[in-house]
C-alpha distance (Angstrom), angle and dihedral (degrees) to the residues before:
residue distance angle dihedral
X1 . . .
X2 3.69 . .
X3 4.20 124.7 .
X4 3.69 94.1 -109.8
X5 4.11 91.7 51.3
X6 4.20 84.1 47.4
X7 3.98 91.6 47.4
X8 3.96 90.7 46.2
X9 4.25 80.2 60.8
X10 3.69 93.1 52.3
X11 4.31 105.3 62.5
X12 4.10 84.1 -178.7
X13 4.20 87.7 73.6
X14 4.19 88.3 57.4
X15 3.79 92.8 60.1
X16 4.29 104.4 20.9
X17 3.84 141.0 26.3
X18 4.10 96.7 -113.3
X19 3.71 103.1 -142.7
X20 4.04 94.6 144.2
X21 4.04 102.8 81.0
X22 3.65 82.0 132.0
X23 3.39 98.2 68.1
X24 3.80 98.4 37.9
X25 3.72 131.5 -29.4
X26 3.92 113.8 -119.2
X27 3.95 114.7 -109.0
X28 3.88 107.3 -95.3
X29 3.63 109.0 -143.0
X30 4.14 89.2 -121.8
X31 4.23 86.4 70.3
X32 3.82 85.2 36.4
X33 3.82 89.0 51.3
X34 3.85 87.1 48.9
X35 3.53 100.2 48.4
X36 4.11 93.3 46.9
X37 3.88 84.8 61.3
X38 3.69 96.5 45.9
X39 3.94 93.2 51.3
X40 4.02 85.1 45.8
X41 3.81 83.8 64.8
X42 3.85 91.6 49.5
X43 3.69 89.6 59.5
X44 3.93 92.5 41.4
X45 3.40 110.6 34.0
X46 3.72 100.4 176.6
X47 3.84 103.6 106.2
X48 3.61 94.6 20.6
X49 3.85 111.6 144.8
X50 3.76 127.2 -150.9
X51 3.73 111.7 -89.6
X52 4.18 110.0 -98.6
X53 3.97 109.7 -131.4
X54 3.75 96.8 177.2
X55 4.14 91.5 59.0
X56 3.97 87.2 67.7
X57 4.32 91.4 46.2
X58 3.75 88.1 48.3
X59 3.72 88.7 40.8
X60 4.46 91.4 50.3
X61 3.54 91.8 33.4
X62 3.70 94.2 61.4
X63 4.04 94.7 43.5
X64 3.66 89.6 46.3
X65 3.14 117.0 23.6
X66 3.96 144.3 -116.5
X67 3.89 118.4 77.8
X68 4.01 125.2 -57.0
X69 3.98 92.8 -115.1
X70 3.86 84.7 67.3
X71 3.87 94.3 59.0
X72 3.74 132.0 90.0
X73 3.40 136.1 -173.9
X74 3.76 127.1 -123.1
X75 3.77 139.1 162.2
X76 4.06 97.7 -117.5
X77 3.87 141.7 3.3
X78 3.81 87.5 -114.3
X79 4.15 91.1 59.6
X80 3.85 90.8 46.8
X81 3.86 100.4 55.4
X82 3.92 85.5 38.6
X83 3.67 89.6 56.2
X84 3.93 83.6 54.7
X85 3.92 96.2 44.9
X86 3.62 88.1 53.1
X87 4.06 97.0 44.7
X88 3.50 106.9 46.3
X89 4.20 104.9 79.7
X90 3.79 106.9 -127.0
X91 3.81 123.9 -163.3
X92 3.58 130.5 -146.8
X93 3.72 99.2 -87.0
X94 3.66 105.4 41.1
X95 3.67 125.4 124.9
X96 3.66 132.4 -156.1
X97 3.97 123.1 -153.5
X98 3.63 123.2 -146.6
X99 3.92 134.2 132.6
X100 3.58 129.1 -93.6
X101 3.70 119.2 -101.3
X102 3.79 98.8 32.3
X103 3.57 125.4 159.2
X104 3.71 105.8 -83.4
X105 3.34 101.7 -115.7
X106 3.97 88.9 65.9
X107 3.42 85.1 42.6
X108 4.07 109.1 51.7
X109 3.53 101.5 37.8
X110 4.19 91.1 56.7
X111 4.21 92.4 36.7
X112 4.04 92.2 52.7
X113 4.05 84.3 60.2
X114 4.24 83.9 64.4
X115 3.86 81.5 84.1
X116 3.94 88.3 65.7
X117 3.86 88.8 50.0
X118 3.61 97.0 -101.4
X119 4.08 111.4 149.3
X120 3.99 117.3 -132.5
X121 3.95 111.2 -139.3
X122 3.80 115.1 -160.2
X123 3.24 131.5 -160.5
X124 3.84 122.7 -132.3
X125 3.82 109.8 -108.8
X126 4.09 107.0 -148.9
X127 3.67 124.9 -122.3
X128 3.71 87.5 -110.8
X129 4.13 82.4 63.0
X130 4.52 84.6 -118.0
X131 3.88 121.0 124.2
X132 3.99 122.9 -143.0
X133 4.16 110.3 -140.6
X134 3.58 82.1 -139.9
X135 3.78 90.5 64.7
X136 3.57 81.4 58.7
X137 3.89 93.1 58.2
X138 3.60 93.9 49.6
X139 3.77 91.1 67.3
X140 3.58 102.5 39.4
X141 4.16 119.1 87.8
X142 3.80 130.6 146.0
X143 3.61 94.0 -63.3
X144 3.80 95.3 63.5
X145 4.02 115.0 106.2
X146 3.73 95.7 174.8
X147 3.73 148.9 21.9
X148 3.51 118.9 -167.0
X149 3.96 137.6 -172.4
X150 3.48 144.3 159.6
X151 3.54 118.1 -111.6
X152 4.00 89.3 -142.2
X153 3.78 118.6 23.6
X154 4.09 106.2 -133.4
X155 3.61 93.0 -150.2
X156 4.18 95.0 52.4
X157 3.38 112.2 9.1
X158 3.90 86.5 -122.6
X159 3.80 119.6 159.9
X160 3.74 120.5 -149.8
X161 3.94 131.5 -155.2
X162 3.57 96.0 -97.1
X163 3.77 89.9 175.9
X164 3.59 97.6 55.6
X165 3.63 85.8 44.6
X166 3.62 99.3 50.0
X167 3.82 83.4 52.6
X168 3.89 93.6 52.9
X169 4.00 87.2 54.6
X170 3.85 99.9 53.6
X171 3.43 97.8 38.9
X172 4.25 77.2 72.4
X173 3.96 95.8 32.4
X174 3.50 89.1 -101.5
X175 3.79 112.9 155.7
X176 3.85 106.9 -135.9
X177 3.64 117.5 -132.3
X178 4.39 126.7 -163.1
X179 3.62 134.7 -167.9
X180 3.83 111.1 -157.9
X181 3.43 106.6 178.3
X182 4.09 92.9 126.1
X183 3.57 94.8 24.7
X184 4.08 105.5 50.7
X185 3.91 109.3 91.6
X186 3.81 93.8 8.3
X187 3.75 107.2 68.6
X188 4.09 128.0 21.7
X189 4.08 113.2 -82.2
X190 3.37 117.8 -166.7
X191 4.26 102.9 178.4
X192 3.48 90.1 -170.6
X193 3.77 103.4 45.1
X194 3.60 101.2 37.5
X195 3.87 82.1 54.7
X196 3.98 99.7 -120.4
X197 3.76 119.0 165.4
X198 3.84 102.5 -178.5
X199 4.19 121.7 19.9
X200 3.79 127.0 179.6
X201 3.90 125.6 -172.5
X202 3.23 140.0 154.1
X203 4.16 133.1 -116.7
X204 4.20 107.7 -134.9
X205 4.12 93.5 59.0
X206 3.60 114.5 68.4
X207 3.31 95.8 -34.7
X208 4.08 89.1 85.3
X209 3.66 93.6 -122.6
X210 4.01 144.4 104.3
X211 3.61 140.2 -92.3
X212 3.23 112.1 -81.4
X213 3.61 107.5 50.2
X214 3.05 142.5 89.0
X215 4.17 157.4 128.8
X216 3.23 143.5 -113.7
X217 4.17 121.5 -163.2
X218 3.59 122.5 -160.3
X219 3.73 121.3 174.4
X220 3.44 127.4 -131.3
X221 3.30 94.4 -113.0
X222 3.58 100.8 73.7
X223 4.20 99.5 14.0
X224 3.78 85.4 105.9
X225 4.05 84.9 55.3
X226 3.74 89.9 67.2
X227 3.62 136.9 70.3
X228 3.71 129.4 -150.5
X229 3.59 114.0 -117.1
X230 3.97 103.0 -173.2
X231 3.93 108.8 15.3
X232 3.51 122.5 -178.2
X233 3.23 146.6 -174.4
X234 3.86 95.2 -65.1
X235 4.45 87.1 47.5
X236 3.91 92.4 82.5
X237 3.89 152.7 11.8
X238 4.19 105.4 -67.4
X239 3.90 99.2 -104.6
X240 3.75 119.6 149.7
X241 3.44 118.4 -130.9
X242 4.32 94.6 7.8
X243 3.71 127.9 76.6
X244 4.02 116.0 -143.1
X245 3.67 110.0 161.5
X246 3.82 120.3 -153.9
X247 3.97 116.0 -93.4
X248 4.19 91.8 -121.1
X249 3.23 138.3 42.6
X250 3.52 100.3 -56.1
X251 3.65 85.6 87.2
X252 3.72 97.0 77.5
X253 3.89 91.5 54.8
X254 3.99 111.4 98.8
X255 3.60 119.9 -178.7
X256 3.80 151.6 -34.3
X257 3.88 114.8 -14.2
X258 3.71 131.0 -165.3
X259 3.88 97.9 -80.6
X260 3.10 94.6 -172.1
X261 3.77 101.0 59.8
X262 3.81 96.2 41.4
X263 4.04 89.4 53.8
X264 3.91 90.9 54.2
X265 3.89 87.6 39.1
X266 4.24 90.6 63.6
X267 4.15 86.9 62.4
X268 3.91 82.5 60.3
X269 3.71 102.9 45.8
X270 4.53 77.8 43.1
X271 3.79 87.7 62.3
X272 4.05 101.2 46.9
X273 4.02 80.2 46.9
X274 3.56 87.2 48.6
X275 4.14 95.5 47.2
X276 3.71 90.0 25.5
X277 3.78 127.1 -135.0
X278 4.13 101.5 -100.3
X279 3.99 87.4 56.1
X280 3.42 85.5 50.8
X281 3.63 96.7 50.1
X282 3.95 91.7 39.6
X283 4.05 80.0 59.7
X284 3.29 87.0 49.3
X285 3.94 93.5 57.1
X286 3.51 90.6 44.2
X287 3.91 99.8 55.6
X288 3.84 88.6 42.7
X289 3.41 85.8 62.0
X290 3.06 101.7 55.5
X291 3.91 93.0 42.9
X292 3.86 93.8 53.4
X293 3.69 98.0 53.9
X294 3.72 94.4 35.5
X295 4.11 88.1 50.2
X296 3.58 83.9 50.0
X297 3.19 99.6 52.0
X298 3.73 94.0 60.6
X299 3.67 90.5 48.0
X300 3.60 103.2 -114.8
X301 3.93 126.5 141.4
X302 3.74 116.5 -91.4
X303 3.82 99.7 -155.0
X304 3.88 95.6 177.7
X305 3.80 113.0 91.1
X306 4.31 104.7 -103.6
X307 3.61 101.5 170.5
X308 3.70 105.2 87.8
X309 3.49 109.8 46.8
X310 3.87 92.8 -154.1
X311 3.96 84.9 64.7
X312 3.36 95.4 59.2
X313 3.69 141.6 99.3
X314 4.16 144.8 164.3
X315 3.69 88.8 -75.4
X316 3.54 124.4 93.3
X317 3.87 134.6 -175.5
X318 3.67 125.4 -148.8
X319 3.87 149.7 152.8
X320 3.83 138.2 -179.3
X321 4.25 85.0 -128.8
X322 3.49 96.8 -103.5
X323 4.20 122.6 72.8
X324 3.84 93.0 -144.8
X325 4.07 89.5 56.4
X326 4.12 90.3 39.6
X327 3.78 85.8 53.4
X328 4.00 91.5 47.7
X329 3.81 89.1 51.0
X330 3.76 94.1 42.1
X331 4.18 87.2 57.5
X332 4.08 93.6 42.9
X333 3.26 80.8 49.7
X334 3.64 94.6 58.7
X335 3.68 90.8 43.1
X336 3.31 95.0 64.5
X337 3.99 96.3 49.1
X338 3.68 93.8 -103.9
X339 3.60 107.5 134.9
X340 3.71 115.5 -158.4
X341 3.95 126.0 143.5
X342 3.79 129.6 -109.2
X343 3.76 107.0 -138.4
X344 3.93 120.4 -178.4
X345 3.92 98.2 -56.5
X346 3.45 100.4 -13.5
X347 3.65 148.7 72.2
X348 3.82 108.1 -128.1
X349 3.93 121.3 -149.3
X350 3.82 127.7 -156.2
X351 3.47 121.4 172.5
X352 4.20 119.2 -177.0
X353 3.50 139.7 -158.6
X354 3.44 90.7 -76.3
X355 3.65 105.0 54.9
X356 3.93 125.3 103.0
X357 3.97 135.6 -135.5
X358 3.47 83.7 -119.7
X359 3.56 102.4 63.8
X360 3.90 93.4 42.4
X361 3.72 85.2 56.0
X362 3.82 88.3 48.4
X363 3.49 91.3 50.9
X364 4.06 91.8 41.9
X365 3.78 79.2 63.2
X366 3.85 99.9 62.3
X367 3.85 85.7 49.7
């Protein structure tokens, strides 16, 4: 599959230079395609078929990792780690380590259980916006029920060691929780080797999908750990009157989902299968290197951390060093069709797969 047969399945890189994947990737007209046909079958139900869970486990489990019993679907990142909040029984006492400034939905759902007299541990962010797993260790002591981390901080781009990390949380017991919403379907995830227990992420990022879905993996290893905290009809075996809940992940799974957008979302997870996620992240690499010396060049601020290439990712942070000029740029920026995001301070970058050198260097050029 070549770049110019990808861009013809993205109609956003005919009339803008994409650069916002971090936000929300644009709809691909294979998902589109599949979501036409599934509405068609809303309007004629005659040979509709019964909509096929398991294709979108087997479809996660092989991008990420792990098996596709240990998978559950869910409509957002946010609803996956609250799920997991809410079903792992805390005692007074406990304490929960994660870093400051995390996305807030790894932040909210583990600060509401404060009200139970759990204590929140966080972990010094440096100045150079990186995170030591040792800073990690530090924190955590017998007391400590989870660690949790994004994969992909939103506000850098930063990737942390989430081996090492996971390491540093079961050497206590610790059961070692991820949010992938920027990292699934942009950089290699191994569950298994990078010793994750629990991961939420969401579908319409990287992932090529829409809002509204979403998964949530929890390993075997820990699933009996966790309580549901809204089952459904989909949580356990269809007995009236008894409830037996599945023995994986299925048992976090509640109800009725958008159909619809799930079916259209497995012709996104085929395409990353199809490209495959390390090309993707080599791409990645490659635009980011471009972007960093180019940035440079124009003598702006790179705020994400670039000096160890195994920290980095397709997102990059920078500002001109004053907010009123970052705010000008962010709106020439728009102007010209370039579609980037403005996040606190900062004007956040995110090539994909599908973008060119020649529209970096085009957008180099407004900088």
């Amino acid at each position: 599959m070549n770049l110019e047969h990808i861009r013809s399945l993205f109609p956003i890189t005919k009339e803008a230079i994409f650069l916002n994947s971090a936000s929300q990737s644009p709809l691909n007209l294979l998902v589109n395609k599949k979501l036409q046909e599934y509405l068609k079958t809303e309007i004629n139900p005659l040979y509709k078929k019964a909509f096929n869970r398991n294709n979108l486990r087997i479809h996660l489990s092989k991008i990420l990792g792990g098996s596709p019993s240990e998978y559950a679907l869910t409509t957002s990142t946010g609803v996956g780690l609250g799920i997991v909040a809410q079903g792992i029984p805390f005692k007074k006492g406990d304490n929960i380590v994660i870093p400051e400034r995390e996305h807030w939905n790894n932040a909210f759902p583990w600060l509401q259980l404060q009200k139970k007299g759990v204590e929140i541990r966080f972990v010094k962010v440096h100045k150079d916006n990186r995170i030591e797993p040792e800073a990690f260790e530090k924190l955590i002591d017998n007391k400590t029920r989870v660690v949790a981390v994004a994969a992909v901080r939103y506000n850098s781009g930063f990737r942390p060691n989430l081996s090492a990390i996971g390491k540093f949380a079961h050497k206590k017991g610790a059961i070692f929780v991820v949010d992938a919403a920027q990292a699934a379907g942009m950089i290699p995830i191994d569950v298994e080797k990078e010793q994750i227990d629990v991961m939420s992420g969401c579908g319409f990022k990287w992932l090529l999908g829409t809002h509204g879905t979403g998964f949530l993996y929890v390993s075997k290893k820990v699933v009996e750990k966790i309580h549901p905290v809204l089952p459904g009809m989909y949580a356990a075996e269809n007995i009236h009157d008894k409830l037996t809940y599945y023995n994986d992940a299925r048992k976090f799974e509640t109800g009725t989902i958008a159909y619809s957008l799930f079916d259209a979302w497995s012709a996104g997870l085929e395409l990353l299968l199809n490209i495959g996620v390390q090309n993707i992240y080599n791409k990645a690499i490659e635009n980011t290197d471009i972007l960093i010396k180019g940035i440079q060049g124009k003598g702006h601020q790179i705020v994400t951390p670039i000096k160890n290439k195994e920290e980095r990712t397709a997102i990059i942070h920078f500002n001109t060093g004053a907010l009123k000029t970052t705010k000008i740029l962010y709106n020439k920026l728009k102007e010209h069709k370039v579609l980037v995001s403005l996040q606190a301070e900062n004007i956040r970058v995110s090539p994909n797969f599908f973008t060119t050198k020649e529209e970096i260097k085009i957008f180099l050029s407004l900088i």
